[in-house]
C-alpha positions as CSV (number, residue, x, y, z in Angstrom):
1,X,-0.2,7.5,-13.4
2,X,-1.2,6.7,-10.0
3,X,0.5,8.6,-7.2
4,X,1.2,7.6,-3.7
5,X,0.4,9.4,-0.4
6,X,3.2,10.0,2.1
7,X,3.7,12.2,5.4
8,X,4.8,15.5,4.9
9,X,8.4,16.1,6.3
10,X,10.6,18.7,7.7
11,X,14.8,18.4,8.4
12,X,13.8,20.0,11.3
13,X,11.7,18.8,14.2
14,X,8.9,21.2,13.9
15,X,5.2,20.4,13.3
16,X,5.0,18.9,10.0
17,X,2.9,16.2,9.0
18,X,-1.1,16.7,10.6
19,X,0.3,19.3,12.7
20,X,2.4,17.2,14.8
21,X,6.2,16.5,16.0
22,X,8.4,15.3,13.2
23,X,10.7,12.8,14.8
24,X,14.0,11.7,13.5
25,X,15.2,8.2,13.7
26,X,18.7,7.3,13.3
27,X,19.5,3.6,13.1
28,X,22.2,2.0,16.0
29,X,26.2,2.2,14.7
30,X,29.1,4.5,14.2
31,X,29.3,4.2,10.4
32,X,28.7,7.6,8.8
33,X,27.6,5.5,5.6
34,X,24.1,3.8,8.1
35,X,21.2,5.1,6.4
36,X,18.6,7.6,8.3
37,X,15.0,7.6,8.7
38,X,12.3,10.0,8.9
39,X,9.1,9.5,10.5
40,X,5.9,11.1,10.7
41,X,2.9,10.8,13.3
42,X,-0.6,11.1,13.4
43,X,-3.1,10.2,16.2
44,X,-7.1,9.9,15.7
45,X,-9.4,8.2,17.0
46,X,-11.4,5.3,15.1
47,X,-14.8,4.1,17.5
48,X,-13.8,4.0,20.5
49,X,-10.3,2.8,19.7
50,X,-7.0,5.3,19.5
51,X,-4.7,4.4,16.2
52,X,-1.4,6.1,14.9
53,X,-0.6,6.1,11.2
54,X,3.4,6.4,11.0
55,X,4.9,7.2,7.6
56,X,8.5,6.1,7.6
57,X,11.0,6.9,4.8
58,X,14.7,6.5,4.6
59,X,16.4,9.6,3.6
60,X,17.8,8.4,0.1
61,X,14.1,7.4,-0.2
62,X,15.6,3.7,-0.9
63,X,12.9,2.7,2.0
64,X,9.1,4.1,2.0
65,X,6.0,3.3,4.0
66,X,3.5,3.7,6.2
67,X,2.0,1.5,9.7
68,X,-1.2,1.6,10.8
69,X,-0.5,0.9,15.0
70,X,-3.5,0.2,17.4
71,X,-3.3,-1.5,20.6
72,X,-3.8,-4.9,19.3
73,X,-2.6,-4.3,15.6
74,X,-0.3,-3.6,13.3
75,X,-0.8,-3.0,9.4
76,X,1.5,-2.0,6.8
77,X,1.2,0.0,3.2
78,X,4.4,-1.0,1.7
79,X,4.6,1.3,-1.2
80,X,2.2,4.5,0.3
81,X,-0.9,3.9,-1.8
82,X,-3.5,4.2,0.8
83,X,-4.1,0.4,0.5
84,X,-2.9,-1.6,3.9
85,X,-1.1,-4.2,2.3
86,X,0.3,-6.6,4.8
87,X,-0.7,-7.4,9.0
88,X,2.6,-7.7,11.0
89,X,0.6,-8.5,14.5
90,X,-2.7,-8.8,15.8
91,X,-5.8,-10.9,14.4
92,X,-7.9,-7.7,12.7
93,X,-8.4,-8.5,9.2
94,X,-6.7,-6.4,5.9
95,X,-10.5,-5.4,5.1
96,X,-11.4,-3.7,8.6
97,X,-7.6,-2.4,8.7
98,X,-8.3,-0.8,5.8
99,X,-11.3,1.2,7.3
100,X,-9.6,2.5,10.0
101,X,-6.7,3.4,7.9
102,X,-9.1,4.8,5.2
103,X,-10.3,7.1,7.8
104,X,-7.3,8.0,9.0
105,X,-5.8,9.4,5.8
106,X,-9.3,11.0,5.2
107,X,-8.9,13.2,8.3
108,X,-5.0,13.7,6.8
109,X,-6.4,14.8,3.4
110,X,-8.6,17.4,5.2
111,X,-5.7,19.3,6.8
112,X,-4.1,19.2,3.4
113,X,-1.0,17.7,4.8
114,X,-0.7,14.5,2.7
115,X,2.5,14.7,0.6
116,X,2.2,13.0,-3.0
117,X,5.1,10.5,-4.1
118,X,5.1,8.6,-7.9
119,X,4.9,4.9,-6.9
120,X,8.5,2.9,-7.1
121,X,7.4,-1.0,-6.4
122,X,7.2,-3.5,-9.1
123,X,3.9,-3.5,-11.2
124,X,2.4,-4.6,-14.3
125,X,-0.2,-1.8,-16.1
126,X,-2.6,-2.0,-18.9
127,X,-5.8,-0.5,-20.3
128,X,-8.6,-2.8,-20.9
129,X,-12.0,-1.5,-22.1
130,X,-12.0,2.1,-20.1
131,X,-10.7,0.2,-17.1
132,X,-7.1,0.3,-15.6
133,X,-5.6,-3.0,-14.7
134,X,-2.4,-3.4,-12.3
135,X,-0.5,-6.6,-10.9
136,X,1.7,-5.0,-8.0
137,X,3.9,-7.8,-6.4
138,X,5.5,-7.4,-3.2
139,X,7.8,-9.2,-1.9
140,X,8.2,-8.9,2.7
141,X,11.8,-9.8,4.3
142,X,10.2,-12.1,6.5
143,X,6.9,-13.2,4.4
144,X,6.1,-14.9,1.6
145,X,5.5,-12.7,-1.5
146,X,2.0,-12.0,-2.2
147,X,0.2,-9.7,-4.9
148,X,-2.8,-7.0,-5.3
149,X,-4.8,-6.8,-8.4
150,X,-6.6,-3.5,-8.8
151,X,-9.3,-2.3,-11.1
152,X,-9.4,1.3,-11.6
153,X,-12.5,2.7,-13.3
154,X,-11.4,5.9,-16.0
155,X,-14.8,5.6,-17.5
156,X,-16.3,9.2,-17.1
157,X,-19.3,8.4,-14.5
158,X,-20.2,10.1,-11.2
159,X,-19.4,7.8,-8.8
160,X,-16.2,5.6,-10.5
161,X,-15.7,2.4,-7.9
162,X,-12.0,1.3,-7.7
163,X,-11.4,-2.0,-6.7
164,X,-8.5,-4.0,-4.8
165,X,-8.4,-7.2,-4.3
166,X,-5.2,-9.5,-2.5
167,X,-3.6,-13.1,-3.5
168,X,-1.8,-13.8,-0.4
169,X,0.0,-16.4,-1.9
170,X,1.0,-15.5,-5.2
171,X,-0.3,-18.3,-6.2
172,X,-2.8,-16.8,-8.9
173,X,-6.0,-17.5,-6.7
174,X,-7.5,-14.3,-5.4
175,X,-8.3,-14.5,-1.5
176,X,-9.8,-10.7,-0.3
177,X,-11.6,-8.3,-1.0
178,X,-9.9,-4.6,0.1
179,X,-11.5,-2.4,-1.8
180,X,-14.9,-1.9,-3.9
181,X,-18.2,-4.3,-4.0
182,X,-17.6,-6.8,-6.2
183,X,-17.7,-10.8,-5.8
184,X,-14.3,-12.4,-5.6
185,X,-15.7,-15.5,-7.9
186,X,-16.2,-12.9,-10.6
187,X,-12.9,-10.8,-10.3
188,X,-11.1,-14.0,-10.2
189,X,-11.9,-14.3,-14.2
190,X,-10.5,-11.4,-15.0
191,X,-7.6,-11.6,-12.5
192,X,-6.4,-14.7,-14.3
193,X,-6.8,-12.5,-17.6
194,X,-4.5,-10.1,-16.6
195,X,-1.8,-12.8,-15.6
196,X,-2.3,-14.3,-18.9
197,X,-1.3,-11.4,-20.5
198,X,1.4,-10.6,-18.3
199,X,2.9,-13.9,-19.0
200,X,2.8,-13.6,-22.5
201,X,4.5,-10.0,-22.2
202,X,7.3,-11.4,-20.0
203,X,6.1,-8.6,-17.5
204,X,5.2,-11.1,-14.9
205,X,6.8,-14.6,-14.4
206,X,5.7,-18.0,-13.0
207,X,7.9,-20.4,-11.2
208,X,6.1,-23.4,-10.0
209,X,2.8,-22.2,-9.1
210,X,4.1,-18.6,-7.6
211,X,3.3,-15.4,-10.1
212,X,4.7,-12.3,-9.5
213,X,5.9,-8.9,-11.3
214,X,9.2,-9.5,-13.0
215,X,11.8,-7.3,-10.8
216,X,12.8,-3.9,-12.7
């Protein structure tokens, strides 16, 4: 099973995750029953460029992810699997995002302060031929719902290349590369494989031309 990467946290503002101040953020009202957040920060430096990565969970972990903030930018991995998943503002593409954000963790990951979560969106799994194949739907408050298809290599080789790739639509047509070499004309084929059998499973459903995870 895959696993996801979060901040490490602390109840009490001390240095926690990368070494730095744990801040606690409470959201506006009176009601003892509003939910409270947790956030982390990290600061690096990416070119010439300063970034933040900001994990953010709610603290009945009901609410979970992680921003990606630059000056002119800001990216979000909605479930905490090192993937940038969605741009809120700012014209940077999900590929280069994911560079910077890639980088970012890397530094994380070298501190050994990377906390490891089991994933809770909505996917659709299965083997095929030593590969892994996963539909992950998501679906923003104020965006349309869009999918990522991933290949993950668990052939024994040196070097295994994982691959993710977006439909920003939903709409069963791949659109970007995020992760791994590979031609999005020859992915596609095996993208509409994998809906194919989702649909026949009832794991995934179609309404008009939108296909997404069926909701657990």
């Amino acid at each position: 099973m895959n696993t996801n990467c979060v901040a490490n946290q602390t109840k009490q503002p001390s240095p926690g995750f990368m070494g730095f101040l744990l801040s606690i953020l409470t959201l506006c009202g009176c009601s003892q029953q509003k939910p409270q957040f947790n956030a982390s920060m990290f600061r690096f430096a990416y070119g010439d460029e300063a970034f933040r990565i900001r994990s953010i969970s709610s603290a009945d972990t009901a609410v979970a992810y992680n921003e990606l903030i630059g000056e002119n930018v800001l990216a979000v991995d909605l479930d905490q699997d090192r993937i940038i998943d969605y741009i809120v503002l700012g014209d940077m593409n999900l590929a280069d995002a994911q560079k910077i954000y890639h980088d970012g963790l890397s530094r994380i990951a070298l501190e050994k302060k990377l906390r490891v979560k089991a994933p809770l969106v909505n996917r659709y799994v299965h083997e095929s031929n030593g590969f892994q194949i996963e539909i992950i739907s998501f679906r923003p408050a104020s965006a349309q719902p869009f999918n990522e298809f991933k290949i993950i290599d668990k052939r024994s080789l040196p070097c295994p290349e994982d691959i993710v790739v977006i439909d920003k639509n939903a709409d069963g047509t791949l659109d970007e590369v995020l992760k791994g070499s590979v031609d999005l004309r020859n992915v596609q084929s095996r993208y509409a494989e994998a809906i194919e059998a989702g649909l026949l499973k009832r794991e995934l459903i179609k309404v008009d031309s939108t296909v997404l995870v069926k909701e657990q």
